[in-house]
C-alpha angles and dihedrals in degrees: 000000000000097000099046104262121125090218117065096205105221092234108134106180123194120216139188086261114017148016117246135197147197119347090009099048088052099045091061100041088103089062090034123029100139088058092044126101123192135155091028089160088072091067089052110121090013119125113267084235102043109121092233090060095037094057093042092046100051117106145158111237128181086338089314138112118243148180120195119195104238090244078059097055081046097056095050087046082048091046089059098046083053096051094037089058090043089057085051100040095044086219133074123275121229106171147022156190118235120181123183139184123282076246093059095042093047092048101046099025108053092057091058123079111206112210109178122084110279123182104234148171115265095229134104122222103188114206113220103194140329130199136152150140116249091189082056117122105309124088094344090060099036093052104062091045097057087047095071097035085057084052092046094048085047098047095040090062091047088049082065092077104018126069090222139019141198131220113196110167106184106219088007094167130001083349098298113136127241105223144165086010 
């Protein structure tokens, strides 16, 4: 990518004043977790007004309130690999190959009916079942947790010349605040 890592990580961050994404978005989700979307792919094929979508869609945007559909959080993900290819290439880019998960595929295909001619493959692959938890370990459980490495670290240089410290993480873990640690 543009920095020279092989991983773009999907973290889209809103500001007061601007929208960032990738490496910068993620670097700031500590200060600023409420404004902070990531894994958005895991809301693909969900209902716009499920709860699940709604909570992880809400944001505060140049002193605003906003919801983004999660197709939306994609595309600006999308915009910057595009733009990210173009700056590589030298040239613009027109057209693209996405893959995605079987998850992914399951979840947001088989809502869809296609109804134009497409060339296919005369087999039939039958789905037995399918469950699951998107808010399941990930990102959900490794977040938290480098939040508070990220306090610890701070707060284990400070202890070098204080005698206490103090760890506070507003919404630490299903929204419940760290405080007085």
């Amino acid at each position: 990518n543009d920095q020279d890592n092989r991983i773009t990580p999907s973290y889209v961050a809103f500001t007061r004043t601007k929208r960032l994404i990738d490496e910068l978005a993620k670097n700031q989700v500590n200060t600023n977790p409420c404004n902070t979307v990531y894994s958005a792919k895991r809301l693909l094929g969900c209902s716009f007004h499920e709860t699940e979508v709604q909570s992880d869609i809400k944001v505060e945007y140049k002193d605003e309130k906003m919801q983004f559909a999660p197709e939306e959080i994609l595309a600006m993900l999308l915009g910057k690999m595009k733009q990210i290819a173009e700056n590589y290439l030298g040239k613009k880019v027109t057209n693209a190959v996405i893959s995605s998960t079987a998850a992914i595929s399951l979840a947001y295909g088989t809502l869809k009916r296609v109804t134009e001619e497409r060339n296919y493959i005369d087999e039939i692959h039958e789905v037995k079942a399918v469950a699951g938890n998107n808010h399941l370990g990930g990102d959900d459980f490794d977040n938290p947790l480098r939040r508070l490495r990220t306090a610890c670290e701070r707060e284990k240089i400070h202890l070098s010349a204080a005698n206490h410290a103090r760890i506070e993480l507003e919404k630490f873990l299903n929204g419940i605040d760290l405080l007085h640690l």
